[in-house]
Structure formats: structure tokens, C-alpha cells
C-alpha positions as protocol buffer text, in pm:
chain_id: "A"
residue {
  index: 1
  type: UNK
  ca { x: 2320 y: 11188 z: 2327 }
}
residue {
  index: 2
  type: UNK
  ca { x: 2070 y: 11095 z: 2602 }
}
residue {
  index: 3
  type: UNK
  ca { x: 2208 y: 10915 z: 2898 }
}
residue {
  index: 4
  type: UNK
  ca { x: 1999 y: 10672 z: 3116 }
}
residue {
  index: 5
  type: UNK
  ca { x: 1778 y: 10867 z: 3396 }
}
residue {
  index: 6
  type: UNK
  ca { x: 1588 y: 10594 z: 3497 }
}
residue {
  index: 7
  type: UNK
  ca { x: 1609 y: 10562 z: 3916 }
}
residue {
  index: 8
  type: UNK
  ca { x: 1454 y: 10233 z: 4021 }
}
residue {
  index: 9
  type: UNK
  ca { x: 1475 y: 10401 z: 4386 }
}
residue {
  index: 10
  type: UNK
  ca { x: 1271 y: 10679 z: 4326 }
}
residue {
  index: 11
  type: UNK
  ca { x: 1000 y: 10416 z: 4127 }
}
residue {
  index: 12
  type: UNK
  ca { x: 1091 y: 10581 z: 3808 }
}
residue {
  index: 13
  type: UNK
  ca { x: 1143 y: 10286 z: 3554 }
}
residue {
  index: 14
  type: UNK
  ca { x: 1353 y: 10279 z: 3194 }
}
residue {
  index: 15
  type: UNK
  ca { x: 1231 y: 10461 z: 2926 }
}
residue {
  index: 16
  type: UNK
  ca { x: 1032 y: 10285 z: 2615 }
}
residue {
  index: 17
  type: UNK
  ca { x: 1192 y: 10302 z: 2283 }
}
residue {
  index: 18
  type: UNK
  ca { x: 1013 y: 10474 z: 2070 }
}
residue {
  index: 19
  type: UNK
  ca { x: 986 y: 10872 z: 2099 }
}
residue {
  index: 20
  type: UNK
  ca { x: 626 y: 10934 z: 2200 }
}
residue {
  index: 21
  type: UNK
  ca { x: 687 y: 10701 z: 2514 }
}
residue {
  index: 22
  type: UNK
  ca { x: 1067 y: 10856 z: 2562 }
}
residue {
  index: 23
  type: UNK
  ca { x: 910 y: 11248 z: 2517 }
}
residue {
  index: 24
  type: UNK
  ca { x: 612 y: 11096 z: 2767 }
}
residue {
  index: 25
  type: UNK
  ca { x: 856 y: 10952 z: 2983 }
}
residue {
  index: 26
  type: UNK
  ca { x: 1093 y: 11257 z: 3061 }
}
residue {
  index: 27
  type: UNK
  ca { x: 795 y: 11484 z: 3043 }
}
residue {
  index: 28
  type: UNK
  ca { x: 650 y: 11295 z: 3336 }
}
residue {
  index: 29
  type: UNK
  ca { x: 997 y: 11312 z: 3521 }
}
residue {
  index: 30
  type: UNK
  ca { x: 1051 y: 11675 z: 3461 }
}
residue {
  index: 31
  type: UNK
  ca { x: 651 y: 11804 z: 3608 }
}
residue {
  index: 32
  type: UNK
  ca { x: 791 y: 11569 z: 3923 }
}
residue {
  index: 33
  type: UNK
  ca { x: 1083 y: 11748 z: 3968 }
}
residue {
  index: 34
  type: UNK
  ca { x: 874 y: 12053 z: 3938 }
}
residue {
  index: 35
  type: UNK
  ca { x: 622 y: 11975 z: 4173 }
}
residue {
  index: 36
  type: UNK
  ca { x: 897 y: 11881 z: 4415 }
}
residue {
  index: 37
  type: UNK
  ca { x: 1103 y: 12159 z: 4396 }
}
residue {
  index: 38
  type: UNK
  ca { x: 1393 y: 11995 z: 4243 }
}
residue {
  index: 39
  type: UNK
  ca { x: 1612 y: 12214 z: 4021 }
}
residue {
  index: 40
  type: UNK
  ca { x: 1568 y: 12055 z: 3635 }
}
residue {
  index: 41
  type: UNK
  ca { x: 1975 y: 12111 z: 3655 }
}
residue {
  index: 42
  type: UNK
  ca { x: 2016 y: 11826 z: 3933 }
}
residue {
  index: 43
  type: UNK
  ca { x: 1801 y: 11536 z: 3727 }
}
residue {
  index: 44
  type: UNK
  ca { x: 2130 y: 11535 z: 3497 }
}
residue {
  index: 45
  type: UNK
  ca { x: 1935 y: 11489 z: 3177 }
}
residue {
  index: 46
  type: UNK
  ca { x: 2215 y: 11660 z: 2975 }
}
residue {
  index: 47
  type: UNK
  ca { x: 2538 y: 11565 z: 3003 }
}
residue {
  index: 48
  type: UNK
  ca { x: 2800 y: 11824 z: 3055 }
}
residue {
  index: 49
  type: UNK
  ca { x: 3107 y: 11853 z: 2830 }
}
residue {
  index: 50
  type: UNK
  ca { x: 3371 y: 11701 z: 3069 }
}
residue {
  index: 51
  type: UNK
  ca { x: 3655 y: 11826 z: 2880 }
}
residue {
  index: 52
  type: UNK
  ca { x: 3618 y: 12226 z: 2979 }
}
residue {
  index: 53
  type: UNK
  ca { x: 3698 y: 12276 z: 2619 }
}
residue {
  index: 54
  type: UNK
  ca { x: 3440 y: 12374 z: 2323 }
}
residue {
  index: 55
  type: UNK
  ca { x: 3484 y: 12101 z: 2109 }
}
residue {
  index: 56
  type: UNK
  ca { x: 3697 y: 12156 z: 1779 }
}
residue {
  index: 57
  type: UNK
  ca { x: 3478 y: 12232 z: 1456 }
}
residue {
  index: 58
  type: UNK
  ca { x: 3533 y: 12061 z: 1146 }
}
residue {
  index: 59
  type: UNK
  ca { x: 3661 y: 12238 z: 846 }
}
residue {
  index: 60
  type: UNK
  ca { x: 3499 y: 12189 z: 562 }
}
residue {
  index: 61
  type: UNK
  ca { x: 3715 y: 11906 z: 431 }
}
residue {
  index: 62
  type: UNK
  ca { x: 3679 y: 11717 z: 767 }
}
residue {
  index: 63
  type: UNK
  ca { x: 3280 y: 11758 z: 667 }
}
residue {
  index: 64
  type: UNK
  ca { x: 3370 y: 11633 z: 293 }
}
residue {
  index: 65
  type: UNK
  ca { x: 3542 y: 11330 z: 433 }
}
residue {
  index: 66
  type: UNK
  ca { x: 3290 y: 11235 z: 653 }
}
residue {
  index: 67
  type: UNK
  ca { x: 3045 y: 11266 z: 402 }
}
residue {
  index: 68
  type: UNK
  ca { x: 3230 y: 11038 z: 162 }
}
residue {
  index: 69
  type: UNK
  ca { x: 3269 y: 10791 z: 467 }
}
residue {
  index: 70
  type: UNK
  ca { x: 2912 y: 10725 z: 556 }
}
residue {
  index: 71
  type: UNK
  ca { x: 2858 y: 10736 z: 189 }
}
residue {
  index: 72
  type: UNK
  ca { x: 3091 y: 10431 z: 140 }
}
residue {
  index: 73
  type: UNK
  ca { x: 2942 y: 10281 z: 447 }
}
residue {
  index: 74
  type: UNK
  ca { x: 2574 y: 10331 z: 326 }
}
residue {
  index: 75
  type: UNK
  ca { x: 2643 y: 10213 z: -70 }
}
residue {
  index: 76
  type: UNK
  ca { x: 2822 y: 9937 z: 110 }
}
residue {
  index: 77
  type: UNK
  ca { x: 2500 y: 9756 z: 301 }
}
residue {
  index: 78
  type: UNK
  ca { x: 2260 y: 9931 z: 80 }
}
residue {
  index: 79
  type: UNK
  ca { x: 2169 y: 9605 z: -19 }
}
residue {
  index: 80
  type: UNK
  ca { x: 2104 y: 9488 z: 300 }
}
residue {
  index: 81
  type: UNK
  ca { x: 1897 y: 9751 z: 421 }
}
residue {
  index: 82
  type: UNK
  ca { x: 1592 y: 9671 z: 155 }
}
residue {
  index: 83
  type: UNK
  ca { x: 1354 y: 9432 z: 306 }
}
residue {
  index: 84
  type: UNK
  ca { x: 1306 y: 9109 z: 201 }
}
residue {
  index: 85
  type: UNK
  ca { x: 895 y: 9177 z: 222 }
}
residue {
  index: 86
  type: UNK
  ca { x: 721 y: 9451 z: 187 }
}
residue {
  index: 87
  type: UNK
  ca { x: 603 y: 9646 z: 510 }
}
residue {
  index: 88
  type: UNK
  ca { x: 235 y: 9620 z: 379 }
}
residue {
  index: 89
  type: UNK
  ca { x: 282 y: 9260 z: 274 }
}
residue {
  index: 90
  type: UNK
  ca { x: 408 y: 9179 z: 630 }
}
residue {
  index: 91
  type: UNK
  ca { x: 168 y: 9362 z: 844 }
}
residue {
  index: 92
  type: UNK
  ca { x: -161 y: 9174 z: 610 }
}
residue {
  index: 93
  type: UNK
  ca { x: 31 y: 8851 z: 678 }
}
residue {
  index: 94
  type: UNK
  ca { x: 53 y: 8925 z: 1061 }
}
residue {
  index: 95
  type: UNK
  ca { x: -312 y: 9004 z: 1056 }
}
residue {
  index: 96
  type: UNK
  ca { x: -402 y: 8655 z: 934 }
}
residue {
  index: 97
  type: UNK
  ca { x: -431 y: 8366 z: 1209 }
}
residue {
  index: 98
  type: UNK
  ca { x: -146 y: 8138 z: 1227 }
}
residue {
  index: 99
  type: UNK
  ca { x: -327 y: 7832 z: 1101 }
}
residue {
  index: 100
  type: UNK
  ca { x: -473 y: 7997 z: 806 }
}
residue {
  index: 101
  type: UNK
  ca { x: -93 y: 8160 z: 679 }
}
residue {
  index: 102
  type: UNK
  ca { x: 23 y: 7984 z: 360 }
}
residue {
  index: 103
  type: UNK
  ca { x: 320 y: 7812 z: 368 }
}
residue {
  index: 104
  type: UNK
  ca { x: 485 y: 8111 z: 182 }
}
residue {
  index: 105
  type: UNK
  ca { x: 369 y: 8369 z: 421 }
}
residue {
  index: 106
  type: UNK
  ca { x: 541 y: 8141 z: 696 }
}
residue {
  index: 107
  type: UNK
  ca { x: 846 y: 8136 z: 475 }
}
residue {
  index: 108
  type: UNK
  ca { x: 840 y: 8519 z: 432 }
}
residue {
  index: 109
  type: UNK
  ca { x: 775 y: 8638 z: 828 }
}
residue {
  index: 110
  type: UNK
  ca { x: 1065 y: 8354 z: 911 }
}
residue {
  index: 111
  type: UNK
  ca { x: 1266 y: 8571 z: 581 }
}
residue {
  index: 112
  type: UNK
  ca { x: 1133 y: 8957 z: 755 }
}
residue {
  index: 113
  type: UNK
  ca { x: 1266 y: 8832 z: 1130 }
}
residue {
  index: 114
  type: UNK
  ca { x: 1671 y: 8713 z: 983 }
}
residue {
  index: 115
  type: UNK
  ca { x: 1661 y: 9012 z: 825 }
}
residue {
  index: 116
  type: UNK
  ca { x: 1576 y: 9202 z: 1120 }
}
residue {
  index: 117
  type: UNK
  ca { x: 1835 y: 9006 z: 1362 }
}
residue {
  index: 118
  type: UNK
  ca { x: 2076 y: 9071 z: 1070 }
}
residue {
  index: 119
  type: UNK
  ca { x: 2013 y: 9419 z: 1080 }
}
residue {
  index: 120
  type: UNK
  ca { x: 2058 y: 9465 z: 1397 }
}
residue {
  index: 121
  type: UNK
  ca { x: 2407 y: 9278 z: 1412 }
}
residue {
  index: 122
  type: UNK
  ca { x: 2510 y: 9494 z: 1116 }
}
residue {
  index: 123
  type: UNK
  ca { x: 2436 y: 9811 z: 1339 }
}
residue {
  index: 124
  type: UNK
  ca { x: 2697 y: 9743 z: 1569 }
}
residue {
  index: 125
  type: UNK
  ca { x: 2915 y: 9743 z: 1332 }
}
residue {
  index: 126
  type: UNK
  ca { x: 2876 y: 10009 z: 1096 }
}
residue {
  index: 127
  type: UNK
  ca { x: 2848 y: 10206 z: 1497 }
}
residue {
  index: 128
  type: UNK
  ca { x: 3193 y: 10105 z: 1563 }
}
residue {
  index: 129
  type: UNK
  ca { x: 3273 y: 10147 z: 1185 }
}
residue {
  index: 130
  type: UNK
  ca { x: 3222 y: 10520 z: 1214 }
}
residue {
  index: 131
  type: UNK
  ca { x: 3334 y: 10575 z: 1544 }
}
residue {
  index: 132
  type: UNK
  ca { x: 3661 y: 10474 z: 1432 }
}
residue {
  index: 133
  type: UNK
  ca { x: 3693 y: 10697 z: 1147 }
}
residue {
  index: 134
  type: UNK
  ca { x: 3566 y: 10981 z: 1399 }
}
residue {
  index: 135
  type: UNK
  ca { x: 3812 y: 10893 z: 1665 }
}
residue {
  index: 136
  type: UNK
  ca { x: 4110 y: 10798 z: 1423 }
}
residue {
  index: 137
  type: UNK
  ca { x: 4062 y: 11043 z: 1117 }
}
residue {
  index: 138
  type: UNK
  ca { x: 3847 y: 11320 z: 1231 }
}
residue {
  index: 139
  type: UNK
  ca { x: 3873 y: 11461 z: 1565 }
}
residue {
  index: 140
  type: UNK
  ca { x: 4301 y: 11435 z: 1581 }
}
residue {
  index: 141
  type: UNK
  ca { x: 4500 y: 11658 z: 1738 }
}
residue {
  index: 142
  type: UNK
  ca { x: 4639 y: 11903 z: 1481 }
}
């Protein structure tokens, strides 16, 4: 898990969202650390297990269980997940001008961007889905 090392103070911004811009991004702050002498420690790009502990392994029927969870989750909004349009069908629709898109093409980008939004909602919870089987089921004190 990668924490947020932007520092608005020292003029370095947020990182992009996709991983060529994040790997160009962090590259960029670690050669400035190097150049100014900073220890790659103090830029706190890894966070540090706080609990002094090694954290508990799963046994192999703490694995099976999880595995049958996000399998329930996934068969569960595997419906969801298929596009309504087709990734090729979408980006030759994009590259047309907006005056000369059918009105079906219309219909289908307006279709591609609820399923997007939708998707995104339905991230959030299938996060906090599986956190709570993690947190509740999985990671108990025995």
C-alpha cells in the first residue's frame, strides 16, 4: 500500500494515476533526494509496520475462505463488470466529431459513462465488502 508523498512545500505535486506517471513520479522524487543528500529512509515512501509484530500468516483454510469470498463477491457483480460497449466500439465512436455521431452512438457513450460512474460506486463497496470479511473473519485473534 502506497501512502501519499506528495509535499506541496517542497513544489512536489500529487502523483498521476496511472503507473508510468506514478513510477515517473517517485523516480523523479527519489534522484532529488539523491542529489540532495537525503537518506531514501526519511522520504517515508514505505510505511512501517506500526504494530512491532510480524503479521500473522494465514493457514491454508484462512486462504480457502478468502478465496471462496472474493469468488462470491466476483460471481456476484460479474454481470456488472461487462461493458455495455465494446472498448473498440467506444474509442471509433469517440474519434468521430460530435455532430456527425448517430443518435445511437450518443445513446451508447451516455450507456459506457453510467456504467463507468456505476462502477465506480460499486468499488467502494465490494472495498468495504472485503475489508470486513478481512477484519471480522480473517485476521481474529485466535
Amino acid at each position: 500500500m502506497l501512502f501519499s508523498f506528495c509535499d506541496p512545500a517542497a513544489g512536489v505535486s500529487a502523483p498521476p494515476g496511472d503507473f508510468d506517471s506514478n513510477y515517473r513520479h517517485l523516480k523523479r522524487i527519489i534522484n532529488k533526494a539523491l542529489k540532495e543528500g537525503t537518506p531514501i529512509e526519511d522520504l517515508h515512501l514505505i510505511p512501517k509496520n506500526k504494530a512491532g509484530s510480524d503479521p500473522k500468516p494465514l493457514s491454508r483454510d484462512d486462504l480457502l475462505k478468502l478465496l471462496r469470498v472474493i469468488r462470491r463477491i466476483r460471481s456476484r457483480y460479474q454481470r456488472l463488470l461487462q461493458p455495455p460497449v465494446p472498448g473498440e466500439l467506444e474509442r471509433d465512436i469517440l474519434a468521430k466529431a460530435p455532430s456527425k455521431r448517430l443518435p445511437w452512438e450518443v445513446e451508447a457513450l451516455e450507456k459506457a459513462e453510467q456504467w463507468r460512474g456505476d462502477v465506480k460506486a460499486l468499488r467502494a463497496q465490494v472495498r468495504k465488502e472485503l475489508n470486513d470479511h478481512l477484519n471480522g473473519e480473517f485476521f481474529r485473534c485466535r
